[in-house]
C-alpha positions as CSV (number, residue, x, y, z in Angstrom):
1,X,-82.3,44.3,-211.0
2,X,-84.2,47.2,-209.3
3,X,-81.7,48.9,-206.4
4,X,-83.5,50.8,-203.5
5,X,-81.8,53.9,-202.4
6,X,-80.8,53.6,-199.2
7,X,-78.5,56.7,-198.9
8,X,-78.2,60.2,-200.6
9,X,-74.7,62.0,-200.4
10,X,-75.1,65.7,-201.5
11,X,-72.3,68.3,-202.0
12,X,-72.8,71.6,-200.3
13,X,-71.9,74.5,-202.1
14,X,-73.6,74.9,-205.3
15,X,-75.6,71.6,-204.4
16,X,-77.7,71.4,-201.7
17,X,-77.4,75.4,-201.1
18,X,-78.0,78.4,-203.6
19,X,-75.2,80.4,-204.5
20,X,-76.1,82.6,-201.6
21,X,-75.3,79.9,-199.5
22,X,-79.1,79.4,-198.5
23,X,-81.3,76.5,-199.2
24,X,-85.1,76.7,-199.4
25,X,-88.0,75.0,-197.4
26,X,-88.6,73.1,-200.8
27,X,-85.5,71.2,-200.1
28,X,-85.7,71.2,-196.1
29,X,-89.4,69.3,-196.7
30,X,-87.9,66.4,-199.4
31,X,-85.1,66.0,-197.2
32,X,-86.7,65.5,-194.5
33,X,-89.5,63.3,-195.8
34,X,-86.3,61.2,-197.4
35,X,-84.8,60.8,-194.1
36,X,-88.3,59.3,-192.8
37,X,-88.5,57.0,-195.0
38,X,-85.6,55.9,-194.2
39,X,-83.1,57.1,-196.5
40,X,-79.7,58.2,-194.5
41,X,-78.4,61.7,-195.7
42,X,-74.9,62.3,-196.1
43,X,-72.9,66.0,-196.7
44,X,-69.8,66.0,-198.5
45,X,-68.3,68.5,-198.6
46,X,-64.5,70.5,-199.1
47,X,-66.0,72.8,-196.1
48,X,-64.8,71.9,-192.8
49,X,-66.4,73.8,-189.7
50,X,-68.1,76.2,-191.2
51,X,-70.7,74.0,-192.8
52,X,-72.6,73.9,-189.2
53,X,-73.3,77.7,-190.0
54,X,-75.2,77.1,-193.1
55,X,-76.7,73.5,-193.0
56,X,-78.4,72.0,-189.5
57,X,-76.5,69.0,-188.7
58,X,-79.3,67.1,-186.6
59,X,-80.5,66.4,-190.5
60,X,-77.8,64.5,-191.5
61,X,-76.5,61.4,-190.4
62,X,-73.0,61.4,-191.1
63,X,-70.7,64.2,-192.5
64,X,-67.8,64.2,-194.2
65,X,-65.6,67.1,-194.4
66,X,-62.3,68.7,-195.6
67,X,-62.9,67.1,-198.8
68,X,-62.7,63.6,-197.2
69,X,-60.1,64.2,-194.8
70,X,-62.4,64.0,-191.8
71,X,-65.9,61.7,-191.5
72,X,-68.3,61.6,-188.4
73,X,-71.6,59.8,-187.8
74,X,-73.2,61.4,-185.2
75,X,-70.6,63.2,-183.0
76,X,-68.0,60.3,-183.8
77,X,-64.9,60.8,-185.9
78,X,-64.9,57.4,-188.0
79,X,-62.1,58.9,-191.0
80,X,-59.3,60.9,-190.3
81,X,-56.3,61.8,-192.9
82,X,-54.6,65.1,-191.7
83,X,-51.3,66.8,-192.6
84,X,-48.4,66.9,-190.4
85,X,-46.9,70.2,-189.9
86,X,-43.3,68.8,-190.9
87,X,-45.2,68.6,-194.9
88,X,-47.2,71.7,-194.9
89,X,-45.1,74.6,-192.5
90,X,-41.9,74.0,-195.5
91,X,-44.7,74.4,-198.4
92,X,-46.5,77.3,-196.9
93,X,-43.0,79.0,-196.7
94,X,-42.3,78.2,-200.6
95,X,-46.0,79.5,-201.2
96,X,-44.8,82.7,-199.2
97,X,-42.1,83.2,-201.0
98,X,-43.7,82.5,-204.6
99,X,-45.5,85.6,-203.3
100,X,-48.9,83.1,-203.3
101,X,-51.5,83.4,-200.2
102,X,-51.8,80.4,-198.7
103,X,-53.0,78.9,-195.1
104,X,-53.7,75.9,-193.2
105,X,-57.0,74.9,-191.3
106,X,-56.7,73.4,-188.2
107,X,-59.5,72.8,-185.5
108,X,-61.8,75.5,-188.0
109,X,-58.4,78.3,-187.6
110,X,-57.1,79.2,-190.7
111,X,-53.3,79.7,-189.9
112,X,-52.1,81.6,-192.8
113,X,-49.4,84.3,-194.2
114,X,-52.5,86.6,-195.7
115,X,-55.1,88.7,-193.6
116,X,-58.0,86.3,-194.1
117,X,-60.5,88.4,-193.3
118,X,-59.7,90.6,-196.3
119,X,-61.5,88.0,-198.5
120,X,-63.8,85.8,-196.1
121,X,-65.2,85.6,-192.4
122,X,-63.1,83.1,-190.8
123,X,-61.6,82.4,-187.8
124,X,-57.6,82.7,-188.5
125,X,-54.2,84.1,-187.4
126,X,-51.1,85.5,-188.9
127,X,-48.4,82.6,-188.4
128,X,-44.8,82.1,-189.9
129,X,-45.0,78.4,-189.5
130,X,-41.9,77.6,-187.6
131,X,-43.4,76.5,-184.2
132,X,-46.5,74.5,-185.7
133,X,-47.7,71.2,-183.7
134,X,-50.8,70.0,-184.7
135,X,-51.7,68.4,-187.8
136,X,-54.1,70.9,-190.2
137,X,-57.6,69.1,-192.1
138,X,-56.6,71.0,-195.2
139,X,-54.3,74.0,-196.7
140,X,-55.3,76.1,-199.5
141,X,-53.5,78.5,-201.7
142,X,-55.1,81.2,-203.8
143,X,-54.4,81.3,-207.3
144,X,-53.4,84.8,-208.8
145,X,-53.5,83.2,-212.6
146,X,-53.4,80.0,-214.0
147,X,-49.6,79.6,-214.0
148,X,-49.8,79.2,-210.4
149,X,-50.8,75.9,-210.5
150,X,-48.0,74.7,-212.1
151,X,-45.5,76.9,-209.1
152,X,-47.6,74.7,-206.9
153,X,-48.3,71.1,-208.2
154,X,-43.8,71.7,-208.6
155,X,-43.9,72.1,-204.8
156,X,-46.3,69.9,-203.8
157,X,-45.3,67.2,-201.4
158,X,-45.2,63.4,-202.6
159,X,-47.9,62.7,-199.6
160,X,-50.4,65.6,-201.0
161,X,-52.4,66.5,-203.9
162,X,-53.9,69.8,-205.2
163,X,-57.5,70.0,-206.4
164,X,-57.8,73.6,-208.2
165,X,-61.8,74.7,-208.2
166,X,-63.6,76.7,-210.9
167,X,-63.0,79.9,-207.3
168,X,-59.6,80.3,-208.2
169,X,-58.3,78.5,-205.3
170,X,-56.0,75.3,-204.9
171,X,-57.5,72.8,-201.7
172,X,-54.2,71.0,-201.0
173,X,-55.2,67.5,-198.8
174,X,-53.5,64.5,-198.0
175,X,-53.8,61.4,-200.6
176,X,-55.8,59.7,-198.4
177,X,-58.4,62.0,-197.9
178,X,-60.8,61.8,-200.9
179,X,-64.3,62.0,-200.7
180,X,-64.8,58.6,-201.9
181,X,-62.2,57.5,-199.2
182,X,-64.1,59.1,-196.2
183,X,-67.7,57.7,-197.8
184,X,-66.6,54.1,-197.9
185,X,-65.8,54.2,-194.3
186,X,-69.3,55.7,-193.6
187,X,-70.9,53.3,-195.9
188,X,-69.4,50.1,-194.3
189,X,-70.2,51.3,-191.1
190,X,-74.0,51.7,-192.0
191,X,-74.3,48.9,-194.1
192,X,-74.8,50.4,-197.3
193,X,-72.9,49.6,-200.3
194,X,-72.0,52.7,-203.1
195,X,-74.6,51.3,-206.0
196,X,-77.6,51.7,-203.1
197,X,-76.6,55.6,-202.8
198,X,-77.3,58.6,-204.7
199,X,-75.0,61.5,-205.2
200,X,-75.3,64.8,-206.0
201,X,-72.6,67.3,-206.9
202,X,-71.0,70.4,-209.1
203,X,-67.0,70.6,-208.6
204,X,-64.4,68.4,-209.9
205,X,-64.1,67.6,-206.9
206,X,-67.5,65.4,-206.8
207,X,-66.0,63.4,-210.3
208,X,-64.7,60.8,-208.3
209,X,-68.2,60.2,-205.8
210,X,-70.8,60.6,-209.2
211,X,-69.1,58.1,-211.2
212,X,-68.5,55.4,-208.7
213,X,-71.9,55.9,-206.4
214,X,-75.0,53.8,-208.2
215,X,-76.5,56.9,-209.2
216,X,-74.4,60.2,-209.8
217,X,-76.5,63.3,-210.3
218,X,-74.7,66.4,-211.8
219,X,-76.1,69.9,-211.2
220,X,-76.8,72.2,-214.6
221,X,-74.4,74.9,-212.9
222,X,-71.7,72.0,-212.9
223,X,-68.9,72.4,-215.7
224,X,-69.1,70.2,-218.7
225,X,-66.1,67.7,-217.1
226,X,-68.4,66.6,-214.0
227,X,-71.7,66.3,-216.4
228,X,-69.7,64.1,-219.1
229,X,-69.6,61.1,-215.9
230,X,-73.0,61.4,-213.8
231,X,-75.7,59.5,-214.7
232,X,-78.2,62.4,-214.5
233,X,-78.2,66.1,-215.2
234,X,-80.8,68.2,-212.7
235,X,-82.2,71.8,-212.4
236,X,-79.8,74.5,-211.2
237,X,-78.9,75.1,-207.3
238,X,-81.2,77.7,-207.6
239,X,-83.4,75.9,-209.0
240,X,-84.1,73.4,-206.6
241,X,-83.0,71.1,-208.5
242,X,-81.6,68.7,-206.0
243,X,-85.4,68.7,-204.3
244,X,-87.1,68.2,-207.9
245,X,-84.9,65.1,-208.7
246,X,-85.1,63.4,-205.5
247,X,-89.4,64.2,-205.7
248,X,-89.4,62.6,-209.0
249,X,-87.0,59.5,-208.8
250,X,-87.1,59.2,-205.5
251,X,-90.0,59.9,-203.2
């Protein structure tokens, strides 16, 4: 049975942009020609905020975000699976303490016990997490070695789960928030089942979306794990290689 593609779903970093965090007109032009025939385009990405710096988001018709703890179509939130500040002020603190950097986002400020700014440009503030309200999208904790991510998975909170990347941090989310999770619920509400969608990612954190979306494409800058379950291996990031497939198979 032949299966039209009826949405792509692309990973950011190391995907859809370059390592410098660019992405050319090659791309921009098979996007958009994708998108006019039809063809909804989905980010997902562990980003949250700072994604509408590097991508324009009039291109793509839903987002998700955080890793899968936020979705929107359009300028509507349609997935939402936060962190309460009663679970991630008491495991900052233990991260503090285990001498590890650590910090939660919330509303695109990183509150954290580290300058920030020594490693990234972000938005963020200095906090000791005792008079915390809101609920964060995601913490992270930066990994001096690989012991520390035994130290963390130890402290880790029954409702969370750690995801260490090949950057040497650890992106700590709520259960619930997967990007598989936030994709279904953008999926239903567009009528589009996962074997009518293509993905695209590099991280272990895109294992999950390639193997269960019809067609999962792996990039070649991707680690051996996340090529051994897509369907497809393409041409590096900077390569273009998300463009060539989608010309080739696609358009």
């Amino acid at each position: 049975m032949i299966v039209i593609i009826k949405a792509i779903i692309m990973d950011l970093d190391d995907t859809l942009l370059r390592r410098d965090k660019t992405f050319s007109e090659v791309t921009l032009d098979t996007l958009k020609k994708c998108s006019a025939g039809g063809i909804k385009l989905i980010f997902a990405t562990g980003r949250g905020t700072s994604s509408q710096k590097l991508v324009p988001y009039n291109l793509f018709d839903a987002r998700v975000m955080y890793n899968g703890a936020i979705a929107e179509i359009d300028s509507e939130t349609v997935y939402s699976q936060l962190i309460g500040p009663h679970l991630y002020c008491p495991f900052i603190l233990e991260m503090g303490r285990l001498n590890l950097r650590a910090a939660a986002e919330i509303g695109g400020i990183h509150h954290a016990n580290f300058n920030v700014s020594s490693m990234w440009e972000r938005n963020f503030v200095i906090s000791d997490f005792t008079d915390m309200t809101k609920s964060a999208e995601k913490l992270y904790v930066i990994l001096n070695n690989s012991e520390d991510e035994e130290k963390i998975n130890k402290k880790l909170p029954a409702e969370l789960y750690a995801h260490f990347t090949k950057d040497s941090l650890a992106l700590i989310m709520n259960k619930k928030a997967t990007k598989v999770a936030a994709l279904s619920c953008v999926l239903e509400r567009m009528n589009i089942t996962l074997d009518e969608v293509i993905a695209f990612g590099d991280d272990v954190n895109d294992k999950e979306m390639l193997e269960k979306c019809g067609t999962g494409v792996a990039m070649s800058n991707a680690g051996d794990e996340v090529k051994r379950v897509a369907d497809a291996v393409c041409r590096d990031c900077d390569a273009d290689g998300l463009a060539n497939y989608l010309m080739a198979h696609i358009l």
